[in-house]
C-alpha positions as CSV (number, residue, x, y, z in Angstrom):
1,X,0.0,0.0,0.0
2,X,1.2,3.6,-1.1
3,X,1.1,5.8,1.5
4,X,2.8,9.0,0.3
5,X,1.7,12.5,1.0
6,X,-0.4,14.2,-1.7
7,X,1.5,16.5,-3.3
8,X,-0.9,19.4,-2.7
9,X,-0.6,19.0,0.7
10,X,2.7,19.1,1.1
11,X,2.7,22.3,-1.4
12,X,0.4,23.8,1.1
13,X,2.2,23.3,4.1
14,X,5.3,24.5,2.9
15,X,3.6,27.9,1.8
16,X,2.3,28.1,5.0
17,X,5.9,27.2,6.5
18,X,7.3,30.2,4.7
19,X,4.5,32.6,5.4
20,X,5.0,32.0,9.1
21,X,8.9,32.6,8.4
22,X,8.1,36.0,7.2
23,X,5.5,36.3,9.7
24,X,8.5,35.8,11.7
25,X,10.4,38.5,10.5
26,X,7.9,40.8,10.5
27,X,7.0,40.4,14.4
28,X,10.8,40.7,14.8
29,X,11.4,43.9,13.0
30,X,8.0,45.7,15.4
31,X,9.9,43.8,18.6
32,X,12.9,46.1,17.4
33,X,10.8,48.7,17.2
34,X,9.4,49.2,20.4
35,X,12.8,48.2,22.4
36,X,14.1,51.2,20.5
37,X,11.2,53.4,21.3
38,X,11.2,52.4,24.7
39,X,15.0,53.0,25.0
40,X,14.4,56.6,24.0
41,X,11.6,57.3,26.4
């Protein structure tokens, strides 16, 4: 019995893989933010 993956699902987890990496980033970058706002106060 064959019990591979479809290959659509795999596809779709791996977009969402990388769209939580940039997510990521993003969250990162405003973390940066606000300590640096923070520090000025």
């Amino acid at each position: 019995m064959d019990e591979r993956i479809p290959a659509y699902i795999i596809t779709a987890l791996d977009y969402q893989y990388n769209r939580l990496n940039e997510l990521d980033m993003l969250i990162d970058g405003i973390e940066k933010q606000l300590i640096s706002i923070v520090r000025q106060s």
